[in-house]
N, C-alpha and C positions, 0 to 999 in steps of 0.2 A: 448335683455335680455335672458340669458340663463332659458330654461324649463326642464321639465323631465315631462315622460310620465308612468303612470301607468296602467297595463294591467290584466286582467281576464279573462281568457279564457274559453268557451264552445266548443262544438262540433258544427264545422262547423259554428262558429261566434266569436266574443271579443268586449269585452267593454275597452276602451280606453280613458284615461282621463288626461289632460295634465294641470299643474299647474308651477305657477313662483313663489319665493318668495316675499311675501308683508308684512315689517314689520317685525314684530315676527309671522307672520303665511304665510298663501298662498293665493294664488289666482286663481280662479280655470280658466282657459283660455275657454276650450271647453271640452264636455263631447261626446263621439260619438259609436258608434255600424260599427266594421269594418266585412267583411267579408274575410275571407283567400280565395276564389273560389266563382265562379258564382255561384249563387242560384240555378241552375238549371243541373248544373252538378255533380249530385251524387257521381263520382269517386273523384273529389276535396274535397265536403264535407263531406264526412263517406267509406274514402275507404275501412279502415276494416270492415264494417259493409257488404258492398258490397262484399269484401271476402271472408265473412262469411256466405253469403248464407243468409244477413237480407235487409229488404228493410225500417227502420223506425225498429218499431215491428214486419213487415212482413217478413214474410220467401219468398224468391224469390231461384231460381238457382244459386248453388256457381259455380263461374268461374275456368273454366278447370286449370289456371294459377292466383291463387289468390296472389303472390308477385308479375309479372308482373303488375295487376292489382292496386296492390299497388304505385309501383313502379309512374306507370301514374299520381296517385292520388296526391302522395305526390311533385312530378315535380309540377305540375298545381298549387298545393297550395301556393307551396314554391314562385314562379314567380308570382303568385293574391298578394299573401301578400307583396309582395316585392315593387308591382307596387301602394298598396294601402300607406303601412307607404311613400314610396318618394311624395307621395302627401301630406300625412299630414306634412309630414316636408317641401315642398314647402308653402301650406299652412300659416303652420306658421311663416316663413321663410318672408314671404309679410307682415305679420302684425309686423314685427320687434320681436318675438322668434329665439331664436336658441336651439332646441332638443338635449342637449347632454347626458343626462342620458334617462336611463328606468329600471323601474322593472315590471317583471315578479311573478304574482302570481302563486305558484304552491301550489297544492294538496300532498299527500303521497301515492296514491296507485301506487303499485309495480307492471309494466307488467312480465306475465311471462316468460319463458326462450327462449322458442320456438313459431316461429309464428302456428305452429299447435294446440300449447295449450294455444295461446293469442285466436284465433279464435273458440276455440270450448267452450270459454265461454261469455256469452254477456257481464258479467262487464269488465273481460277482455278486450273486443271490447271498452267499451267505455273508457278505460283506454285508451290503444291506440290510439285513438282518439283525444285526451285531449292533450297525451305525442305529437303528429303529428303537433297541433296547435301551441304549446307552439314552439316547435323546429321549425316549419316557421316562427313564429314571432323574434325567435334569430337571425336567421338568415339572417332575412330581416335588421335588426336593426344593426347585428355585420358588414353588408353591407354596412350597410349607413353611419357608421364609430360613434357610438352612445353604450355607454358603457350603457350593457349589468346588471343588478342585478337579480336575481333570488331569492326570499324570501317564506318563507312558510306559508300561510295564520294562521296556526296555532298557530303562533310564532310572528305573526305582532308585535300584540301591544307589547310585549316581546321586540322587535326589535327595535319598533319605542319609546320607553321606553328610550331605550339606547342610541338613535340617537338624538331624540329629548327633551327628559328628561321632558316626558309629559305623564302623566297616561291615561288610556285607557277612563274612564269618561271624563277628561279635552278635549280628542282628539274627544271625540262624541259632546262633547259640542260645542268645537268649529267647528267641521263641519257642527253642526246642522245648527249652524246660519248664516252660509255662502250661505244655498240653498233660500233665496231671489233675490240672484245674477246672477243666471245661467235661464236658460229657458229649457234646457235639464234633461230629468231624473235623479233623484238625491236621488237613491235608495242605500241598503246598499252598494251593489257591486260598484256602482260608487266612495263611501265613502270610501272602502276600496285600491281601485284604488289610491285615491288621497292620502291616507296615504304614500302606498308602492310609489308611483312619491315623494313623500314629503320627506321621506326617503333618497332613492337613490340621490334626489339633495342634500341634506344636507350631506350624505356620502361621496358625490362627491367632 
């Protein structure tokens, strides 16, 4: 049964939420919490920020080679992320899915020009950050041969309007009613997730 997978990204994590068509609506498969990099390797999960002379909040040593340093982080991510989606598509691969679609939530902040003047500002940093995750999970997905959406949170329901010819109430309503079903957290972000997956398979 073909799936699609919808994704929300943070710094140094994503929520991940994968749904089939059932009906005239969906069915939500699994809800899960992916990591791009080991938990414990800083340069995977916040390399700008480690660029940047931050450690979290904290101010640590910025490195003599802060694109090098970059450079590391973003490898490591790209290869975590890559090794985690071929799981979830194995995964679901066993239970009889097949992942051919995905979307990508994205935000609108605009990095700036220069990595000097991305890192000398902390929103900056965490743009970067956000922009870093987002572009391992493409690329892990445009790998595994799984077409790619990219949508703007702000514009969902706008989107899914037109996709699905379902108002923004109708679509909360009916996700509401569907979190009896799951056992996984089934918070806005998740609901959001399963819009933009709902989407992309129905554009698909």
């Amino acid at each position: 049964m073909r799936a699609a997978v919808g994704i929300f990204t943070h710094m140094g994590w994503l929520t991940a939420v994968t749904v089939v068509k059932h009906e005239e609506f969906i069915h939500v498969v699994r809800t899960e919490r992916i990591e791009p990099g080991d938990p414990l390797d800083r340069e995977a999960i916040e390399p700008y920020h480690l660029a940047g002379g931050f450690r979290g909040l904290d101010r640590v040593p910025a490195p003599p080679d802060p694109q090098a340093l970059i450079d590391r982080g973003v490898d490591k991510q790209r290869r975590h992320t890559l090794g985690n989606f071929r799981g979830l598509l194995q995964d679901m691969c066993e239970l009889g899915f097949l992942i051919a679609d995905a979307a990508i939530l994205a935000g609108r902040g605009k990095s700036a020009a220069t990595l000097d003047k991305v890192l000398a500002s902390h929103a900056q940093i965490h743009i970067a950050e956000g922009n870093t995750v987002r572009q391992a999970v493409n690329a892990a997905l445009e790998q595994l041969g799984i077409r790619v959406a990219w949508l703007d949170r702000k514009n969902l329901f706008e989107r899914a309007n037109k996709v699905l010819a379902l108002e923004e109430n109708e679509l909360t309503a009916k996700l509401t009613s569907i979190r009896p079903e799951i056992t996984s957290p089934w918070r806005k972000e998740e609901r959001l997730c399963a819009i933009a997956a709902w989407v992309s398979l129905s554009a698909g």
